[in-house]
C-alpha positions in Angstrom: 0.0 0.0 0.0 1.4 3.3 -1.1 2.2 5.9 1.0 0.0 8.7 1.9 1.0 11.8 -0.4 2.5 14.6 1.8 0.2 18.1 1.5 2.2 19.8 -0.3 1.6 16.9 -3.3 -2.4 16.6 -2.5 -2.3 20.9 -2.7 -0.4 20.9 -5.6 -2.7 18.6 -7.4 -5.7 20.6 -5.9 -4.3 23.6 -7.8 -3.5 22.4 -10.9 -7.1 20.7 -10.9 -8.9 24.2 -10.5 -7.0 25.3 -13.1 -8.2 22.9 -15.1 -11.6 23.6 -13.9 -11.6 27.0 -15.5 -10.8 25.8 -19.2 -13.7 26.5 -21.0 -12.7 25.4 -24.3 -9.4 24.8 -26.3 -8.2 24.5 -30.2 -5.0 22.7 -30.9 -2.3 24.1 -33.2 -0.7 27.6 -33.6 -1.7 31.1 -34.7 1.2 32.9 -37.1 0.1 36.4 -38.1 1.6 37.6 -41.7 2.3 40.4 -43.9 3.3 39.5 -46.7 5.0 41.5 -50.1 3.9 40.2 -53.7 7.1 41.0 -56.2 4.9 43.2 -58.5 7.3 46.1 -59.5 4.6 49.0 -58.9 2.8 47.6 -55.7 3.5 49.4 -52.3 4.4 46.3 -50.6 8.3 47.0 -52.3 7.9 50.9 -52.0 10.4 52.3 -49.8 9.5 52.0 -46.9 7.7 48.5 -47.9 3.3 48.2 -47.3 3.1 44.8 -47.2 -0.3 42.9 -47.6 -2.5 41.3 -44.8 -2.2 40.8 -41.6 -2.8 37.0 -42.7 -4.1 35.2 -39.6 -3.4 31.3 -40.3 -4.6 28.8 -38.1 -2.1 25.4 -38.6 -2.5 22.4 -37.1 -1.5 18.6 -37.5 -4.9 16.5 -39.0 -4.4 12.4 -39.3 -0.8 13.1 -39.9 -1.3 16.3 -42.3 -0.5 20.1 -41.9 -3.6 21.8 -42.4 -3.6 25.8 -42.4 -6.6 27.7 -42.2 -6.7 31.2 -43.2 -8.8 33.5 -40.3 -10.8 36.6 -40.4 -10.1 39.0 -37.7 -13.7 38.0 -36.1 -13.3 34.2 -35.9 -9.1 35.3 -34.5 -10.9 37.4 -31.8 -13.5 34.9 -30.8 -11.3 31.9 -31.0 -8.0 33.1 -29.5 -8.6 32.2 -25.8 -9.0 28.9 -26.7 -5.5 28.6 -28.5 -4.4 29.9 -25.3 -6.5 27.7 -23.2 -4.9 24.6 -25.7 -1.1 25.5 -24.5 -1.9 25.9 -20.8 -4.1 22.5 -20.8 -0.6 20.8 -21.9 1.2 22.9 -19.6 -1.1 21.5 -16.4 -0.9 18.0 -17.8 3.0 17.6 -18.0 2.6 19.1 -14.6 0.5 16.6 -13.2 2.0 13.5 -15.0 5.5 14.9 -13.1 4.0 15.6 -9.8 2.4 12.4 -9.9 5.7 10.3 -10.7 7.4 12.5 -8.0 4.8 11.0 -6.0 5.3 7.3 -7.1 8.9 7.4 -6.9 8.8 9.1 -2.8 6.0 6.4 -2.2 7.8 3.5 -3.5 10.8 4.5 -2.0 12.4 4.5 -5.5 16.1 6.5 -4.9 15.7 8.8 -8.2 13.2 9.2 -11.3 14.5 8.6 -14.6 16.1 11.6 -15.7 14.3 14.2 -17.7 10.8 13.6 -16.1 11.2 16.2 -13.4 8.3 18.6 -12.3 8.3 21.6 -14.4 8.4 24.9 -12.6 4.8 26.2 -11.4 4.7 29.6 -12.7 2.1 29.0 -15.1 -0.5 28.6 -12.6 -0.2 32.4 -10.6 -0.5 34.0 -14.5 -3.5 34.3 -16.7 -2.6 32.5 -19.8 -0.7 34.6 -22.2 -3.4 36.3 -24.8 -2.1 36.4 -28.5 -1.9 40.3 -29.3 -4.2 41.2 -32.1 -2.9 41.7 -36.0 -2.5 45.7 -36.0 -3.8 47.4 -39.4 -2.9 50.5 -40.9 -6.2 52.1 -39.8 -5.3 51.4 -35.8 -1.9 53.4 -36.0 -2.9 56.4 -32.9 -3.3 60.2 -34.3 
């Protein structure tokens, strides 16, 4: 029978299930947000200093084995970017669970070390909000 986990472990774990708790939805993948320049001669996106075209939100992600990129309007980006956000901190809290809980394995067994590399990752992540992606400016949004 496997020793009782100390508080600190049974707190820990309390923590990184209310985080959990307050993950409303998630999208997997990344965001990249481009401007991009075309190679016509007379366009401004070469003009000195360059225009470039977009912002270009793209949406990528991995699909049965497949890179699939979706271009995004600035509505869906706005609407859907918390959930990107909530996608990397659900990872975050898992790897920190599946390390607190072999720290807890390997103290209850009485095992003398883990294998390397499976360490608990520093807990940081929980005292911040998630990290918003910052909006594509456009020309229109420079102040006056």
């Amino acid at each position: 029978m496997p020793a009782p986990p100390p508080e600190s472990a049974a707190t820990a774990r309390a923590a990184i299930q209310a985080a959990l708790g307050q993950i409303s939805g998630a999208l997997p993948g990344s965001i990249v947000i481009r401007r991009t320049r075309c190679g016509k001669p007379g366009c401004a996106c070469n003009a000195d200093p360059p225009s470039p075209h977009g912002p270009y939100i793209q949406w990528t992600r991995t699909v049965n084995g497949k890179t699939v990129t979706r271009t995004l309007t600035q509505a869906q980006y706005d609407t859907y970017a918390p959930w990107f956000a909530n996608a990397r901190q659900l990872r975050a809290l898992a790897a920190e669970l599946e390390a607190l809980c072999l720290a807890e394995m390997t103290r209850s067994e009485g095992w003398a070390k883990t294998t390397p590399g499976t360490s608990a990752p520093a807990r940081t992540h929980l005292i911040r909000a998630p990290k918003q992606p910052e909006p594509p400016k456009t020309p229109g949004d420079q102040p006056a």
